[in-house]
PADREN-900907 format. One record per residue (C-alpha): residue in three letters; z, y, x. Coordinates in steps of 0.1 Angstrom, whole numbers, plus 5000, padded with zeros to 4 digits. Layout:
// PADREN-900907
AlaZYX ...
//
This chain:
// PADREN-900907
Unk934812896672 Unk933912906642 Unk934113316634 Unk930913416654 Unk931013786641 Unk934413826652 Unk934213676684 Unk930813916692 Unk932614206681 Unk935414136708 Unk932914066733 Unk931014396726 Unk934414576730 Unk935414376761 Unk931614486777 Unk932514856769 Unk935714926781 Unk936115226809 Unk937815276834 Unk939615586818 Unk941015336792 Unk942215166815 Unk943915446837 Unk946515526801 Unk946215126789 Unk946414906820 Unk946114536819 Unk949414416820 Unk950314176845 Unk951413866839 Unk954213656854 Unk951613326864 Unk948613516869 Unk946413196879 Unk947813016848 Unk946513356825 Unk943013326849 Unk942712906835 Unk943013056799 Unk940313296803 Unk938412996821 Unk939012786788 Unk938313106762 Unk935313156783 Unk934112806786 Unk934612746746 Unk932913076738 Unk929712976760 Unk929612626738 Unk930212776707 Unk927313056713 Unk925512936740 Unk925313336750 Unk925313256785 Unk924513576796 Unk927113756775 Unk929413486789 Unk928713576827 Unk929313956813 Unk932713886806 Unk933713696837 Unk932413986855 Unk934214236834 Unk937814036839 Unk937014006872 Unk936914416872 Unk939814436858 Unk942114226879 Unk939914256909 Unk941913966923 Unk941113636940 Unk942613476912 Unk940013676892 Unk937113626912 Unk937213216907 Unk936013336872 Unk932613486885 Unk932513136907 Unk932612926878 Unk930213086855 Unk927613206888 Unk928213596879 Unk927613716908 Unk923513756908 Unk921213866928 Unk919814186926 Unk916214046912 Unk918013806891 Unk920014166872 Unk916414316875 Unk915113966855 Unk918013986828 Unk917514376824 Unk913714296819 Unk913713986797 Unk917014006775 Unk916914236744 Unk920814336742 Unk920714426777 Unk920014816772 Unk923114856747 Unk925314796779 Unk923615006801 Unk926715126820 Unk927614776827 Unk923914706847 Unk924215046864 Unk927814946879 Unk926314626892 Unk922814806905 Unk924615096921 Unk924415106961 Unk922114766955 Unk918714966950 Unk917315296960 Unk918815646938 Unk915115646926 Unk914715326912 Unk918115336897 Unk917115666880 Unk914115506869 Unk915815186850 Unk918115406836 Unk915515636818 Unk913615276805 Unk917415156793 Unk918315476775 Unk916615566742 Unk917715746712 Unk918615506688 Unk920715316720 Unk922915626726 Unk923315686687 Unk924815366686 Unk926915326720 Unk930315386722 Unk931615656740 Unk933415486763 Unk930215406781 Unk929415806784 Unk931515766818 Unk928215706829 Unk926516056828 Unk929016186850 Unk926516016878 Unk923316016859 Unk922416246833 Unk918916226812 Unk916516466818 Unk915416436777 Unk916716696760 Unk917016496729 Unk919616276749 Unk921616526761 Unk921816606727 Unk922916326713 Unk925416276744 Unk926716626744 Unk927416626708 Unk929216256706 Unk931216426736 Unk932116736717 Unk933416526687 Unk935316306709 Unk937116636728 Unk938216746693 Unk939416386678 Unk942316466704 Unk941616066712 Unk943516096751 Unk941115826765 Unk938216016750 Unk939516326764 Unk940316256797 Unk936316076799 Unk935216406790 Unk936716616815 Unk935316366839 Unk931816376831 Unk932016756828 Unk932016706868 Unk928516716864 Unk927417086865 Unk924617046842 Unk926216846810 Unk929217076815 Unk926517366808 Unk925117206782 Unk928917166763 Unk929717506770 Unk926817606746 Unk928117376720 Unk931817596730 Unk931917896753 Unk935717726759 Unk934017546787 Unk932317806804 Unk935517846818 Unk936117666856 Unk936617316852 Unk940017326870 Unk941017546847 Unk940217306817 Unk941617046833 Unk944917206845 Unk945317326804 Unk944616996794 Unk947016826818 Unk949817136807 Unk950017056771 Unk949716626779 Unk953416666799 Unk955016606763 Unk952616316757 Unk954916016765 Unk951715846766 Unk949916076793 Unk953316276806 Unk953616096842 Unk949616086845 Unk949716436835 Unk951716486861 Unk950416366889 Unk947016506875 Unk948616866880 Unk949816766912 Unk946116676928 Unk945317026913 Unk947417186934 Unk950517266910 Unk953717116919 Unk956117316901 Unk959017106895 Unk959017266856 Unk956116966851 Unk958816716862 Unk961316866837 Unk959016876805 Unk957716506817 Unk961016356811 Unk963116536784 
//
């Protein structure tokens, strides 16, 4: 391996995928899943001896793991000892300098494993200015559960969040109608645009209205609508012509 700065940059990407990606761009399944699992095995194995990033290597198998959630899947986090102990995450966190760039990553695997308080309090030593300047949105899924107190974050998050709502990026689009769940940052974007002062259903069922000619988002539109309460067999219709 031979490319280091392209084989970092696909690990970066890999350690910052969302879950709202993946709702629009699922992994596809394969025909011999444990066969596909081996290969990962291998690409992980020769990426670990080619770095020696073995912590950016137990990242990964976690993440695959995530994403095919699978006993197939979970031989990965087996065979490079992913799944830590809570003080061993609190050790890493502490003690490895690229840790705070994937802060969503450590608050997945600390939530429900330590007190609200203490996970507030990592959070607030992980998240900085200069981190969130440079983090990809994708990881902003996060502040739909914890939201900085700094108003020099929010900032910075509401503003990256704005320009992502009007790139008209769907993955982007959908994460920020999620994180608008949370009362306060959807506040704080309505005085960046006073279009989301109005009720967040209401955003949402607008959104989910014009995605029905998206062939991309037209049958998640759908049932989107249909959890909001409309069911008017029109959606169906402008879904499929």
């Amino acid at each position: 391996m031979k490319n280091y700065g392209w084989s970092n940059r696909v690990v970066e990407n890999i350690l910052k995928t969302n879950t709202f990606e993946l709702a629009i761009n699922p992994v596809r399944t394969v025909e011999n899943e444990t066969e596909f699992v081996d290969l990962l095995e291998v690409l992980l194995t020769e990426y670990q001896k080619a770095t020696r990033r073995i912590i950016q290597t137990q990242m990964m198998a976690n993440m695959f793991y995530q994403f095919g959630h699978s006993n197939n899947y979970k031989v990965l986090v087996n065979r490079f000892n992913s799944l830590w102990p809570l003080q061993e995450v609190r050790e890493i966190i502490k003690k490895t300098m690229f840790a705070n760039k994937f802060f969503d990553f450590w608050y997945i695997h600390l939530l429900n494993r330590t007190s609200d308080n203490n996970l507030r309090t990592l959070m607030r030593t992980m998240l900085s200015h200069d981190i969130l300047i440079k983090a990809e949105v994708s990881q902003f899924w996060l502040f739909k559960h914890y939201y900085p107190g700094d108003p020099k974050l929010r900032e910075v998050i509401t503003q990256k969040l704005m320009r992502t709502w009007e790139s008209k990026n769907s993955e982007g689009q959908l994460l920020v109608l999620s994180v608008m769940e949370n009362s306060i940052l959807k506040r704080d974007m309505a005085k960046l645009d006073n279009y989301f002062d109005k009720p967040l259903f209401q955003i949402k069922r607008d959104y989910y209205k014009k995605s029905l000619k998206n062939k991309k988002l037209s049958e998640f539109a759908v049932y989107q609508l249909t959890n909001l309460g409309d069911t008017k067999m029109e959606n169906i219709w402008q879904a499929i012509q």
